[in-house]
Each structure stands twice: as C-alpha cells, then as structure tokens.
N, C-alpha and C positions, 0 to 999 in steps of 0.2 A: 558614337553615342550621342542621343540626341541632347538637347540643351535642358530639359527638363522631365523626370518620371511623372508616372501618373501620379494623382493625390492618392494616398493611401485612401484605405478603406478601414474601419475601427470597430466593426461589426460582421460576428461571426455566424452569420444566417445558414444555418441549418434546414432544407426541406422539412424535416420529422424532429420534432423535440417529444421528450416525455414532459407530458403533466405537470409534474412534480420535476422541474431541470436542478436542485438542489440536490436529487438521488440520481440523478443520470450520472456523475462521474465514479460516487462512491459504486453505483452497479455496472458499471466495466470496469471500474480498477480491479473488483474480486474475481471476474469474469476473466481479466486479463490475469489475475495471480492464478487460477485453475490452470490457464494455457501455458503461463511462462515455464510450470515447473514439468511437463513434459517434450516440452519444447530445448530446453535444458539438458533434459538429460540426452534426448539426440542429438542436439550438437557437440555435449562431450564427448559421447561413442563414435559419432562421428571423427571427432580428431584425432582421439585414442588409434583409430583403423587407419588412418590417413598416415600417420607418422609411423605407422608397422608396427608398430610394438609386438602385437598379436602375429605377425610373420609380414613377409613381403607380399604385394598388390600385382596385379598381371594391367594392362593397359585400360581392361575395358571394367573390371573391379575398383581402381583408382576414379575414372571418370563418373560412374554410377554413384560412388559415396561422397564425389566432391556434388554431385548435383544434387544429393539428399541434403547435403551439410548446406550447399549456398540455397535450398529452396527453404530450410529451417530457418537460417539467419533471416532472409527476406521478409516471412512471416511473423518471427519475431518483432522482428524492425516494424512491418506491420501495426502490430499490436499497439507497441511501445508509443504507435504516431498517432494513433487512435483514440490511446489516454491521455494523451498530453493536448492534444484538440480539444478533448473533454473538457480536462481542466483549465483551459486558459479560456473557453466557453463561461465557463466556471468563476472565472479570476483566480482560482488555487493553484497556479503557477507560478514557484516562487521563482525570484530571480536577485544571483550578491554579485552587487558590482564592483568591479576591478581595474586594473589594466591589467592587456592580456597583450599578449605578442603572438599575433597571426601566425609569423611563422611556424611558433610552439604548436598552436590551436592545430596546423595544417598537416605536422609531423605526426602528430599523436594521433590521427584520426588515420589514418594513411595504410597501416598496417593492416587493420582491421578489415578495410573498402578494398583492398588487394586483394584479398579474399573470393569476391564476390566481384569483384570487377570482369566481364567476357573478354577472353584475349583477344578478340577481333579489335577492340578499341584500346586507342595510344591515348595517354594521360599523359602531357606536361604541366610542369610547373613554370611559373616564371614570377615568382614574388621576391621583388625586393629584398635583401637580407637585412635591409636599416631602416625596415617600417619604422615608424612610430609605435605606440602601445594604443590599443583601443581601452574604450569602457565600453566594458558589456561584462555577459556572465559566461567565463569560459566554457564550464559545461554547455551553457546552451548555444553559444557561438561551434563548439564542436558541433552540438546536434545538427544546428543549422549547414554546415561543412557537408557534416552525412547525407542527409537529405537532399542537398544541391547534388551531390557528384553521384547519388545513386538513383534521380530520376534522371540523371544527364545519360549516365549508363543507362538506361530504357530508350532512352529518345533517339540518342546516337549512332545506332544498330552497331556498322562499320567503319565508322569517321574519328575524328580525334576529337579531343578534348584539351583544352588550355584553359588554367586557372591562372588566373593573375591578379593583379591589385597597384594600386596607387593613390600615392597622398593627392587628396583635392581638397583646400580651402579645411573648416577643420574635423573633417573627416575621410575614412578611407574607403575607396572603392572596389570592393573586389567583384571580376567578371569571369565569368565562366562561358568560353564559347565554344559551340557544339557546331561542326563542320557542315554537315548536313542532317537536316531529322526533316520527316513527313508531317507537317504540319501544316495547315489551311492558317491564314491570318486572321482567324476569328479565333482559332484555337489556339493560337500566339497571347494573345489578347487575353485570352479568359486562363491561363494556365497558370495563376495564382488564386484560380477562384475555388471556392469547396462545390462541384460541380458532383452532385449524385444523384444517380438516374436510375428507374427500374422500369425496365422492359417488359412486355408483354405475359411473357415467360414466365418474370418472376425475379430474373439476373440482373443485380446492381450491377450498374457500370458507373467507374468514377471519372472524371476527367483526365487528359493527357498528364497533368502535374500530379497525379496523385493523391495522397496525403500531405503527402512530401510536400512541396512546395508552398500550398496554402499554410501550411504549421510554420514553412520557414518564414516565410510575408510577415504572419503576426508575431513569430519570436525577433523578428527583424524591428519592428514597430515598436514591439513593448519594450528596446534599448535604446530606441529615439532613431530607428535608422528606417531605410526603404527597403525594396524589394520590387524589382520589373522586369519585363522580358521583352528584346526589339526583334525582329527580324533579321540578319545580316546578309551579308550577297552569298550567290550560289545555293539558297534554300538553306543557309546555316542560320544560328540562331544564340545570341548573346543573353545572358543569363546577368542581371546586375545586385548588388545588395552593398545598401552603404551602411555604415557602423561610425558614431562621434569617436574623437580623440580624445586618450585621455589626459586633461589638464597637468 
C-alpha cells in the first residue's frame, strides 16, 4: 500500500441532471417503489422453489431459478444503488453514528452475498477478531461491505478474494484484494469515478466500478473516511476504504 490515497473528491458530477435536481430523487425513489414490489415478489417465489417446498428440483430446474433469483437480487441491488446516489446527490442521506464492530458489520452481511456470490471465486476472511469499534453508520458501513465484495465478484472472474483490515494510527483499514481482474491502469484509476456513457446505439455503459463503488467512495467520505484502488502484482488489484475510530 502506497504511503498515501488519492485526495478524495466532494462532488458528485453527473453527465445529465434534471432541471429541477430537487425532484430527481423524489422521481426515482417512486419509480424505484413501482420496481421493488415486482421485484419482490420474484424473489420470494424464487426461494419458495429453491427450498422445494412445492416438490423436489432436477439439476437443471435448481440452476435456472438460482439464476432467475441471483439476476433479481442484482437488479434490485441495482435499484437500491441508484437511489441512494440520488440522495446523497441530494444531501437526503441520512446517516446515525455509532460504534460498530466490523466484524458484526462483515457477518451480517455475508449470508446474503453467498447468495450471489459465482462458485468459481474463493472468498477469505482474515480480520482481526479484537478490531477496535469504528464510528460510522452501521447500515451504511454494511452497504458499503455489499457494494465492495459484489463489484469484486464482477471483476474477479476466477481468482480469489481476501478481505482484511487493520488498525493504522486512529483509524481502520480494511482492503479487499482481487487476485487477478482485466483492467487497463486508467480504468484502475477511474474505478471510483460515476463514469456513464451512451453509445451510438443508444446503450448506457457505466464504468468497470459500477454503481457500486462510486456510492461506496462518498458513503466512505461522508464518515470521515477514504476510499482508493492500487494495482497489485500479477494484474491483481487491492481495493482500500478507511473508516475513524471510535473514541
């Protein structure tokens, strides 16, 4: 890790804003409640089938509703990253600080990402069991959790994954490194950035980080903490995000 991240950045520059950016969050948060509640109900039906209850699954019946159920969640997730960009665009992102204990924050969030995580990729832990407590807002330190480990899973293809953390000075470091991913050093670089593009076509394209990651930069920010990304050897790729200690 190098000796110092980049200077954050405090400004959430959008290509396209509405007019009126006071009605842009309240018109996707409705847009996004239209979505979430059919969104919902398939992933119910989804687990409902998944667990048999309705009778037993053959090989290729199990794999088809696990990829309906994980292409639902993603979308939702989606969604979810979409309006909370809104609002912190916005400033209407609230946030109650605490001490949280990472390890909690890492467990709770874990069940859920198992989910959706591709078996081709190994996920270890290796955090400390006697962190300190951070301050920050637990809800949104899980989100941030989500967001890190489910663009890592895009990036990662076949490689593994190692999240980790340590006390530095009075806050704590957690790094997520991704063994190998296909990245150019400019797109290293820019993978915290809200990068959206539209092609000739007509097809958005957004950058290698997603959503994900530019939401977690400024959920990172708005708790007094960073968020960067190095290169490492062999074309892998370290994922960093610091969080203060709680007094």
């Amino acid at each position: 890790m190098t000796d110092a991240a980049p200077a954050p950045r405090h400004s959430l520059a959008l290509q396209k804003q509405s007019a009126d950016p006071d009605r842009q969050p309240l018109e996707l948060y409705h847009l996004s409640h239209d979505l979430r509640g059919p969104l919902n109900s398939i992933l119910g039906f989804a687990e409902l089938l998944l667990e048999e209850i309705e009778g037993p699954l053959n090989e290729i019946q199990q794999a088809d509703i696990t990829a309906i159920y994980q292409s639902a969640q993603n979308l939702l997730h989606l969604i979810n990253t979409a309006v909370d960009l809104s609002k912190l665009e916005a400033n209407r992102l609230n946030f109650d600080f605490k001490a949280v204990d990472l390890n909690e924050a890492v467990n709770a969030v874990w069940p859920a990402l198992s989910k959706v995580k591709p078996e081709p990729i190994e996920l270890n832990l290796t955090l400390p069991p006697d962190l300190p407590l951070l301050w920050a807002d637990r809800d949104r330190l899980e989100q941030m959790l989500k967001n890190l480990l489910r663009i890592a899973f895009k990036l990662a293809k076949k490689s593994a994954i190692v999240l980790s953390a340590e006390e530095s000075g009075p806050q704590i470091i957690l790094s997520l490194e991704i063994g190998r991913v296909e990245l150019s050093q400019a797109e290293v670089a820019g993978l915290f950035e809200l990068g959206v593009k539209v092609d000739p076509s007509g097809r958005i394209e957004i950058g290698p980080g997603g959503l994900e990651l530019p939401l977690a930069r400024y959920l990172a920010e708005r708790q007094q903490g960073r968020a960067w990304a190095e290169p490492d050897q062999d074309n892998g790729l370290i994922i960093y995000i610091t969080l203060p200690l709680a007094d």
